[in-house]
C-alpha positions as CSV (number, residue, x, y, z in Angstrom):
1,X,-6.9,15.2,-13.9
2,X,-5.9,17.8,-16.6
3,X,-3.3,17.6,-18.9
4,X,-2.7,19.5,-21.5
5,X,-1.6,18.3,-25.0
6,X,2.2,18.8,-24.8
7,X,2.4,17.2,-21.4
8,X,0.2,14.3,-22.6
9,X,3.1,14.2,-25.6
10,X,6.2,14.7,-22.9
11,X,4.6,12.9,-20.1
12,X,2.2,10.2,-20.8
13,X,3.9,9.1,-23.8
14,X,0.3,8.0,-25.2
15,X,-0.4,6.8,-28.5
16,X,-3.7,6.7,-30.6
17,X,-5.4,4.2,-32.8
18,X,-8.8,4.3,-34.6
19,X,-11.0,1.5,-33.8
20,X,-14.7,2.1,-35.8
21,X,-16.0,4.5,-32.9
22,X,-13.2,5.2,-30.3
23,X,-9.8,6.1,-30.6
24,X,-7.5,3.8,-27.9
25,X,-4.7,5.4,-26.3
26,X,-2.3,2.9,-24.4
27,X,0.2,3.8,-21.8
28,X,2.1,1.7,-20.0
29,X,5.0,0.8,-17.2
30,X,7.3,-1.6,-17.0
31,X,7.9,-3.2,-12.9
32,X,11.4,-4.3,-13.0
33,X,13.2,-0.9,-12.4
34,X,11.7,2.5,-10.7
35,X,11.7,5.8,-12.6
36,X,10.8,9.0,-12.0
37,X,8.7,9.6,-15.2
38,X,7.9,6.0,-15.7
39,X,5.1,6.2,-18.1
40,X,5.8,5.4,-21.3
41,X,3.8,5.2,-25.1
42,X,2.8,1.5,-26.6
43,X,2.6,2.0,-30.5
44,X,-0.3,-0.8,-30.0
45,X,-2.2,-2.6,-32.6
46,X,-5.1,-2.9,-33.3
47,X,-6.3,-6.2,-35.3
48,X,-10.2,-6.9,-36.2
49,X,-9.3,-10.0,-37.6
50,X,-6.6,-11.6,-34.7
51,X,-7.8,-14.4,-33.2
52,X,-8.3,-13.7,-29.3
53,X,-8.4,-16.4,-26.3
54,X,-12.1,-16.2,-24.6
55,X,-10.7,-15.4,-21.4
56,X,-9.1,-12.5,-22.9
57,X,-12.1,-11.1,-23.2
58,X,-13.2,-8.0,-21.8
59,X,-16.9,-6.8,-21.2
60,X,-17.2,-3.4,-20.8
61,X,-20.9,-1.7,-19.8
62,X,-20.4,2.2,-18.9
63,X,-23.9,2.7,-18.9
64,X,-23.4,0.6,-14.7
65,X,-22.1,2.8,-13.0
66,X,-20.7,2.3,-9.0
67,X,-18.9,4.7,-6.8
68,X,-17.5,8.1,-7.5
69,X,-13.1,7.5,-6.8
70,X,-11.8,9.8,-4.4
71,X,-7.9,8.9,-5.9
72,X,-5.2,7.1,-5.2
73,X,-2.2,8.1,-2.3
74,X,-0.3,6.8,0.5
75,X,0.9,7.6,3.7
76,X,3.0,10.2,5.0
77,X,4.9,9.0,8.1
78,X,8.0,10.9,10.4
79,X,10.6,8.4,8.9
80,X,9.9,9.3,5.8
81,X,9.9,13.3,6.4
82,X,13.1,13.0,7.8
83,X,14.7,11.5,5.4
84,X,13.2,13.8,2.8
85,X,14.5,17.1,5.0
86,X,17.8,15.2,4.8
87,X,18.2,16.5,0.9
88,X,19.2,19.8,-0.7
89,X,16.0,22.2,-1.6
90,X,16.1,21.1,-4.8
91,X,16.1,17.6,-4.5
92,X,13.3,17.7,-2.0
93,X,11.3,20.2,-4.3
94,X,12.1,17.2,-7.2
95,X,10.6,14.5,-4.4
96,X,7.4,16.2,-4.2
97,X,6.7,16.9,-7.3
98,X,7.5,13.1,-8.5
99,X,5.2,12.5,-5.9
100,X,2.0,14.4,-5.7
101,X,2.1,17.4,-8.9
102,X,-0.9,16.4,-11.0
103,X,1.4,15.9,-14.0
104,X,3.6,13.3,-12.3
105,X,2.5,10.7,-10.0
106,X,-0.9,12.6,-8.9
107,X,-0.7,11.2,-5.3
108,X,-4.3,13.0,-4.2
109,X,-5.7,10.8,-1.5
110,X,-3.0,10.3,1.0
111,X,-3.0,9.3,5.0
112,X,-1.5,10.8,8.0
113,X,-1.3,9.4,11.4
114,X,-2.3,10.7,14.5
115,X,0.7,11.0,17.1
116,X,3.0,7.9,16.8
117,X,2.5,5.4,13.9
118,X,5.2,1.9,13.6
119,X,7.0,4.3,11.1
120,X,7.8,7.3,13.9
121,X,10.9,7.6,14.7
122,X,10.0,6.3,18.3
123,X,6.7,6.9,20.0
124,X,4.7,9.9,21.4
125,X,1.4,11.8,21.9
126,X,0.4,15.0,21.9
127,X,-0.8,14.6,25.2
128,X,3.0,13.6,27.2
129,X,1.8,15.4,30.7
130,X,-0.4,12.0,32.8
131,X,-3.7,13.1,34.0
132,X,-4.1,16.3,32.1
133,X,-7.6,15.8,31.6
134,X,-8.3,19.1,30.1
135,X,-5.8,19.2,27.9
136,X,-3.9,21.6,29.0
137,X,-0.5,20.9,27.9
138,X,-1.5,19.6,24.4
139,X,1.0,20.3,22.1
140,X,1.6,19.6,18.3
141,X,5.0,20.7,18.2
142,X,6.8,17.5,17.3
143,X,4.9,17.3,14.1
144,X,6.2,20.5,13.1
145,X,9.6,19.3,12.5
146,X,9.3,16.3,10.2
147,X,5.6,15.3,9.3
148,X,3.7,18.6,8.8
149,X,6.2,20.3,6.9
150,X,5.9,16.8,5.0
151,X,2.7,17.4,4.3
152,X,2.4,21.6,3.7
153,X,4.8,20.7,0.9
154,X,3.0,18.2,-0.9
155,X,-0.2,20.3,-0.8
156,X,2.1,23.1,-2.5
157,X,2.0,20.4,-5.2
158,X,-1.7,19.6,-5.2
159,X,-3.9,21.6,-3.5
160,X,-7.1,19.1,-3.9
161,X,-5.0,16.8,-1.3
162,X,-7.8,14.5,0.7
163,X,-6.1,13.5,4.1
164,X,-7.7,10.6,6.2
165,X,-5.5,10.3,9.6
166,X,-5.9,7.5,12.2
167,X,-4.5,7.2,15.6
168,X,-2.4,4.4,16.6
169,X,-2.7,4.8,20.1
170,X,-3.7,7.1,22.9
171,X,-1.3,9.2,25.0
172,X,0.1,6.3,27.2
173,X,-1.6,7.6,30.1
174,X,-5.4,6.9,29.0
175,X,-4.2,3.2,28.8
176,X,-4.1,0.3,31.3
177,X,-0.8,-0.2,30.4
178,X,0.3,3.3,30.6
179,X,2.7,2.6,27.4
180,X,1.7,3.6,23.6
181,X,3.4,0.5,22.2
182,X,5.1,-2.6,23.6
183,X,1.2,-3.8,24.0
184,X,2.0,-7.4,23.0
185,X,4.1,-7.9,26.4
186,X,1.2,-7.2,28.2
187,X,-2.1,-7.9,25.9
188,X,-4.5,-7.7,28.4
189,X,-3.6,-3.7,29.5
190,X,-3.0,-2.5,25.9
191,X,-6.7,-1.0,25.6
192,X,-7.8,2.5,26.4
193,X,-9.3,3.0,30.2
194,X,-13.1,2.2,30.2
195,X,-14.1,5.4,32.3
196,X,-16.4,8.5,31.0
197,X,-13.2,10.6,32.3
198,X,-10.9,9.2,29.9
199,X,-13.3,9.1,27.4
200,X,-14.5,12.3,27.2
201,X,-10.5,13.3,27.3
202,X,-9.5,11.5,24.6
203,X,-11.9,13.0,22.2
204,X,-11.0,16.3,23.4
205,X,-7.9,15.4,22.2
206,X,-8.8,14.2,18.9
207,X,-10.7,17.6,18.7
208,X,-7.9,19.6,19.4
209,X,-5.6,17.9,17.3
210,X,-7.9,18.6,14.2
211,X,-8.3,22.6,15.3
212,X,-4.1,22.7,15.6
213,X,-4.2,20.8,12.3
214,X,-6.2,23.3,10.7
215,X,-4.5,26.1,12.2
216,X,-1.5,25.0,10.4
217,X,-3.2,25.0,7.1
218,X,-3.6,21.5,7.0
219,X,-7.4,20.1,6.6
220,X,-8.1,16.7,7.5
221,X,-11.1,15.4,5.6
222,X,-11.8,12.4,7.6
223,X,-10.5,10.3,10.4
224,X,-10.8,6.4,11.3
225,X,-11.5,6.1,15.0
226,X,-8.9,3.6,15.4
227,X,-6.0,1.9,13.4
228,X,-6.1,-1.9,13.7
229,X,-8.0,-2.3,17.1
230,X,-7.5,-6.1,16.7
231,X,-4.0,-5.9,17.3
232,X,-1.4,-6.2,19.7
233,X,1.7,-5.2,18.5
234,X,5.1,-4.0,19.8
235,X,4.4,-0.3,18.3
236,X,2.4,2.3,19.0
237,X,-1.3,0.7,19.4
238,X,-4.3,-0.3,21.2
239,X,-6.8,-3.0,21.2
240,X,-10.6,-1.4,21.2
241,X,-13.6,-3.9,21.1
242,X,-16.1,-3.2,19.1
243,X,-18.3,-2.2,22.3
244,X,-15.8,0.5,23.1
245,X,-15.6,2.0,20.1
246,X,-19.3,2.2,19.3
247,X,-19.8,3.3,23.4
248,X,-16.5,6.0,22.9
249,X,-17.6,6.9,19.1
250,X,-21.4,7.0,19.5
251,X,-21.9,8.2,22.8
252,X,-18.2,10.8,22.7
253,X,-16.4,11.8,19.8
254,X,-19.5,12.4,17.2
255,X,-21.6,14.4,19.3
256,X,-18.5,16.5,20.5
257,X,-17.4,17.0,17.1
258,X,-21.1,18.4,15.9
259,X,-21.1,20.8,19.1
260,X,-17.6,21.9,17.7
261,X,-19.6,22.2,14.6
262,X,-16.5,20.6,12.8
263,X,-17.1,19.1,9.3
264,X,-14.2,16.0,9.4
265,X,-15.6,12.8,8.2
266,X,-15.4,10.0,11.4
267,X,-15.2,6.6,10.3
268,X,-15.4,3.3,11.7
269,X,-12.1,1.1,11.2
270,X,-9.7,0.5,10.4
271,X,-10.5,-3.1,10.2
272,X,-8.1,-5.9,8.7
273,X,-10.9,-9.4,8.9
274,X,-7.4,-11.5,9.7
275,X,-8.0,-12.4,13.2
276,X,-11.6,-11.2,14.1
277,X,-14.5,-10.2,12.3
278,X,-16.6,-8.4,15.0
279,X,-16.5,-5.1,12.6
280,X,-20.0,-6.6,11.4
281,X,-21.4,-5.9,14.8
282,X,-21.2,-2.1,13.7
283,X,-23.3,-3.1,10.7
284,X,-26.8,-2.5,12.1
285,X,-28.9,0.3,11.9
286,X,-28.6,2.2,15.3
287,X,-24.8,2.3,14.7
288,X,-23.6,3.0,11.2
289,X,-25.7,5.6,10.4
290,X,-23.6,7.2,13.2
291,X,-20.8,7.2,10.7
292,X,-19.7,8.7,7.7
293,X,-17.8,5.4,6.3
294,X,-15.5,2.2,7.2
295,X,-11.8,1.8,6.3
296,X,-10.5,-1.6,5.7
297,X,-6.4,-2.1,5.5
298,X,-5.3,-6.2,4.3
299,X,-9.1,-7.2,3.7
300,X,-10.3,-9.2,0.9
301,X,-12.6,-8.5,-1.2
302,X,-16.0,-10.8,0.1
303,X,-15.9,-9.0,3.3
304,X,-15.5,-5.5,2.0
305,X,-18.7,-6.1,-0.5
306,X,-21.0,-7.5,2.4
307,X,-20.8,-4.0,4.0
308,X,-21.8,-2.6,1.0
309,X,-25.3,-5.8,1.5
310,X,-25.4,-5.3,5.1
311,X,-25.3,-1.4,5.1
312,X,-25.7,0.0,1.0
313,X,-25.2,3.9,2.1
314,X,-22.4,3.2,3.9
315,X,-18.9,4.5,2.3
316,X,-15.8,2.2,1.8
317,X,-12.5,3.7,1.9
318,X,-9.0,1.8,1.6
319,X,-7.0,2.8,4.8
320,X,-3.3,0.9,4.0
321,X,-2.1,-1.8,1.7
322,X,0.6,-4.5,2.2
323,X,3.9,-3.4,3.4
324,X,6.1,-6.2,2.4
325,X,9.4,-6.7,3.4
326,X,11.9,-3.9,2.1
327,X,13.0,-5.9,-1.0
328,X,11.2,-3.2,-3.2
329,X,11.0,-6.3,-6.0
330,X,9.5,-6.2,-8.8
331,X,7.2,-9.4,-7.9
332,X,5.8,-7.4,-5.1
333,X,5.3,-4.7,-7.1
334,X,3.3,-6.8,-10.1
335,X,0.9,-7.3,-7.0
336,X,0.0,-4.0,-6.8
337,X,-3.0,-4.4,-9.4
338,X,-4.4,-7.1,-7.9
339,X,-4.8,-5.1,-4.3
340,X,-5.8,-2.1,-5.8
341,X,-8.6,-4.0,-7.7
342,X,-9.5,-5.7,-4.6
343,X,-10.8,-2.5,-2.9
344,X,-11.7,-0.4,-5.7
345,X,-13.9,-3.0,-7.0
346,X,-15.1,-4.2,-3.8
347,X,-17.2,-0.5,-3.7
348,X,-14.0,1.2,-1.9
349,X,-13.4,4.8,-3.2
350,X,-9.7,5.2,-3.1
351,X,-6.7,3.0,-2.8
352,X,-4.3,4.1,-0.3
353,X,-0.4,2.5,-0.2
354,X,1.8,3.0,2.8
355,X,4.6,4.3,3.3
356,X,5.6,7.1,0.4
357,X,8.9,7.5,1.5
358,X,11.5,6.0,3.7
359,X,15.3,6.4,4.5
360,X,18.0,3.8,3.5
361,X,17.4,1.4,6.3
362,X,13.8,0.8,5.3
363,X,13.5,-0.5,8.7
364,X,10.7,1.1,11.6
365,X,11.8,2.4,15.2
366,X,10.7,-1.2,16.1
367,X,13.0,-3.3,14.3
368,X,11.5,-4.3,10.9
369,X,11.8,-3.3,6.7
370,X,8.4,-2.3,4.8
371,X,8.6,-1.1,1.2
372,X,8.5,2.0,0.0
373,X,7.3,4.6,-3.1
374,X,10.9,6.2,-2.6
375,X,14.3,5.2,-0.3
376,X,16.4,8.4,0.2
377,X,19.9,7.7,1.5
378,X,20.2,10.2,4.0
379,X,24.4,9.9,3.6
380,X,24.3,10.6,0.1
381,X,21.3,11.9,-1.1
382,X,21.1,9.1,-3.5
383,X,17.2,8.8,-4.2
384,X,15.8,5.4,-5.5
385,X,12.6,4.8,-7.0
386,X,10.9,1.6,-6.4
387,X,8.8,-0.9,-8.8
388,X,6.2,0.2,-6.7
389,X,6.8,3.7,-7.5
390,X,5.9,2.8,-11.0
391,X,3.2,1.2,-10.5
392,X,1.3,3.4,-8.2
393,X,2.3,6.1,-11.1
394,X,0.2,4.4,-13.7
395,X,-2.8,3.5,-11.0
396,X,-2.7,7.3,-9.7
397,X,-3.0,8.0,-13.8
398,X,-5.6,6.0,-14.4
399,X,-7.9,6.3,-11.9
400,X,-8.4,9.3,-11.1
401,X,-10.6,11.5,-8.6
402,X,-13.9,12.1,-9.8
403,X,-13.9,9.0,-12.3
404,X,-17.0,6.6,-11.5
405,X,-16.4,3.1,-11.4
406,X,-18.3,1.2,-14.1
407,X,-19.3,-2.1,-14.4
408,X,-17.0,-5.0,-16.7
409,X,-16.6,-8.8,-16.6
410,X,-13.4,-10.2,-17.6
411,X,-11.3,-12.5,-15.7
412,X,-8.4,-10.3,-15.4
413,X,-8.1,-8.3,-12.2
414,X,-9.0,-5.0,-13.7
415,X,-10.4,-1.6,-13.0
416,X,-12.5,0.1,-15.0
417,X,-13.5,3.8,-15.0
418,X,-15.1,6.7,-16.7
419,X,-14.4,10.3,-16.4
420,X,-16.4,13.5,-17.0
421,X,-15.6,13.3,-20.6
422,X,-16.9,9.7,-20.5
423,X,-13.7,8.8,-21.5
424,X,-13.1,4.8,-21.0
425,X,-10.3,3.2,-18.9
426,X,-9.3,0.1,-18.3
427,X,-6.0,-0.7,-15.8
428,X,-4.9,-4.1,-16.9
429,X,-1.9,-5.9,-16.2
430,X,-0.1,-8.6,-19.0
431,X,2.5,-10.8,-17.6
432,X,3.6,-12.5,-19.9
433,X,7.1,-12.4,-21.8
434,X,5.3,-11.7,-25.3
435,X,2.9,-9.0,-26.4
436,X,-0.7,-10.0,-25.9
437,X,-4.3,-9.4,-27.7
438,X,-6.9,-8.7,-25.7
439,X,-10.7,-7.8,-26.9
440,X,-12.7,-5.1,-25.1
441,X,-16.4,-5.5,-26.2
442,X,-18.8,-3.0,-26.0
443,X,-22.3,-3.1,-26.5
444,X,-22.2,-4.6,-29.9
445,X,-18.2,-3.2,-30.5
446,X,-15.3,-5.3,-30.5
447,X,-11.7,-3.8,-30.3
448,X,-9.0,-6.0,-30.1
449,X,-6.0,-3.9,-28.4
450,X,-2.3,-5.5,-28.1
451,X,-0.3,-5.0,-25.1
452,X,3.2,-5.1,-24.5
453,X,5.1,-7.6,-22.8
454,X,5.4,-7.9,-18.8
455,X,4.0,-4.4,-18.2
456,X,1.0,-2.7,-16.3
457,X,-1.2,-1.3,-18.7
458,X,-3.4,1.5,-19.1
459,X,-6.3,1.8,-21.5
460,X,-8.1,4.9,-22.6
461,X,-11.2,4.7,-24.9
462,X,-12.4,7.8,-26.4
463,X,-15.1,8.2,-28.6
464,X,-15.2,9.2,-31.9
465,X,-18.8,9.4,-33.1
């Protein structure tokens, strides 16, 4: 990310302290309101001689170093579009630029479904004609009134945009059930036909919804093979064992996609580890080499690292992150940290939230809130900007494409980077209702940095010498 020095004064709201060889910048949000320029400066101290807690101590070693961060995003979704078209031009133009510019909340690696996800406005394909094998009648045009033009915008705001997309299920007619959601009424029918025929039609579909992507101007870097396949839910869905998608992946969609000679990423996932862990049967050598990655959405952190044992080559990206309830709180949004240091430090190259943005309800097609970066009233245009807003603002901030992950032991839940400039940063989180000390050790330096009270921090070590 580049800022330049009045926008680091206007914006980030940084301040500077010498401490023997760096300079420390803190920045900082507070979680109890959202705000469109949340960021604000922490005239911090900085005290050789205060006494510090040992478990406020913080080990840094940038000489480790792990993976290289893709960025932070979150999801575009066809609730959320239509609420943002639902504004005047220049309120929408002021949503996506609080959203996605690279001097405001630098959303860079974001998510887009493919077809129908739980937060359509009801469900669909691209493929609505039964039986039309070649795909003859394949047709984009629905996303062309709410989702693309959801995304073309934002890439007007950052043109380095990564989008990963996932299906959440097939057209309704390559399934037992014949349905794309409802697949909790009948469990047993809610997975996609096991026959060459259907196979071999659904990636054609997959391939031709990259090529009408692409066509519209919108590139999608990588795509998960399919979202949740453990589920059955009563949206748009579809339960794959791990046989079927290795047989429809392996044997299907990557050799078709190398004949196309198309460059998108495919990925195994996404898998959640709540209720079965047969994503490990992937992890052997005559499969994942097949693949350019795995996506994990509500896993912890043990099972994300033994991919990283089982299969060291093998990329980890962060598909979706907990949706919550609709409250928007602030406790939910002091979570954030945690999650995001759960993936990124489990070897994961990105942290992806859900869903950016959503209308006043909150609530999906099928009958249930989820939180939100943004809720735009689509009555009055009133926009309001979550907790998690804030916090994602900071995160996006902080860690930042292109930074490498370096090594620290503390026991916060931190993330630690270093960028180009190898520049230090340390995310770190202080919950409690006073200020606190805490003391970052380096090699044989120790700085001890205050932070302000109940507020996500951000800490940027510079050297000096």
């Amino acid at each position: 990310m580049k800022f330049n020095k009045i926008l680091i004064a206007a914006i980030l709201f940084t301040s500077a302290l010498s401490a023997q060889n760096y300079n420390v910048e803190v920045s900082y949000v507070t979680l109890k309101k959202g705000e469109a320029s949340p960021i604000k400066k922490y005239e911090t101290k900085i005290d050789a001689n205060i006494e510090v807690h040992q478990n406020d101590f913080i080990v840094l070693v940038p000489e480790v170093e792990f993976q290289t961060i893709e960025g932070i995003g979150g999801a575009f979704n066809e609730n959320g579009g239509e609420a943002l078209f639902s504004l005047p031009k220049t309120k929408q133009r002021e949503v996506l630029k609080n959203l996605f510019n690279t001097n405001n909340a630098n959303l860079v690696f974001n998510r887009t479904p493919i077809g129908a996800s739980d937060f359509s406005l009801d469900a669909y394909s691209y493929s609505m004609v039964p039986e039309d094998y070649d795909m003859k009648y394949f047709s984009i045009e629905r996303d062309k009134k709410h989702l693309l033009p959801f995304i073309k915008e934002a890439l007007k705001e950052n043109n380095s945009m990564i989008l990963q997309a996932s299906p959440w299920s097939p057209p309704a007619w390559m399934k037992y059930s014949n349905a794309m959601d409802k697949n909790n009424l009948d469990k047993e029918k809610s997975r996609l036909i096991e026959s060459p025929e259907i196979y071999e039609a659904y990636t054609n579909y997959l391939i031709k919804y990259i090529k009408a992507y692409k066509n519209e101007g919108v590139e999608i870097d990588r795509f998960c093979i399919q979202n949740e396949p453990d589920t059955y839910a009563p949206f748009p869905g579809c339960n794959m064992t791990m046989e079927q998608l290795q047989d429809l992946s392996v044997n299907y969609v990557i050799p078709a996609f190398k004949n196309e000679d198309l460059d998108t990423g495919i990925w195994a996932g996404t898998f959640r580890t709540i209720n079965r862990g047969d994503h490990y049967k992937l992890l052997n050598s005559k499969t994942f080499e097949n693949f350019d990655g795995i996506g994990f959405q509500y896993a912890k952190e043990a099972f994300i690292r033994e991919v990283s044992l089982l299969a060291p080559n093998m990329k980890i990206m962060n598909t979706e992150t907990k949706c919550y309830n609709g409250d928007n709180s602030t406790e939910q949004a002091k979570e954030r940290l945690s999650e995001i240091a759960n993936y990124i430090n489990a070897g994961s190259t990105n942290y992806c939230y859900w869903n950016l943005i959503l209308n006043e309800t909150s609530n999906s097609a099928w009958g249930w809130k989820q939180n939100s970066l943004m809720v735009i009233n689509r009555q009055n245009g009133a926009i309001q900007y979550t907790p998690d807003y804030n916090a994602m603002y900071l995160a996006s901030n902080s860690v930042v494409k292109g930074d490498k992950r370096i090594a620290h032991i503390s026991k916060h839940r931190i993330v630690t980077t270093k960028n180009r400039n190898n520049e230090i940063k340390v995310l770190i989180q202080n919950n409690k209702s006073t200020n606190q000390f805490v003391k970052l050790i380096i090699g044989e330096e120790e700085i001890n940095v205050e932070l302000p009270e109940d507020a996500l921090c951000s800490l940027k070590l510079k050297i000096t010498k």
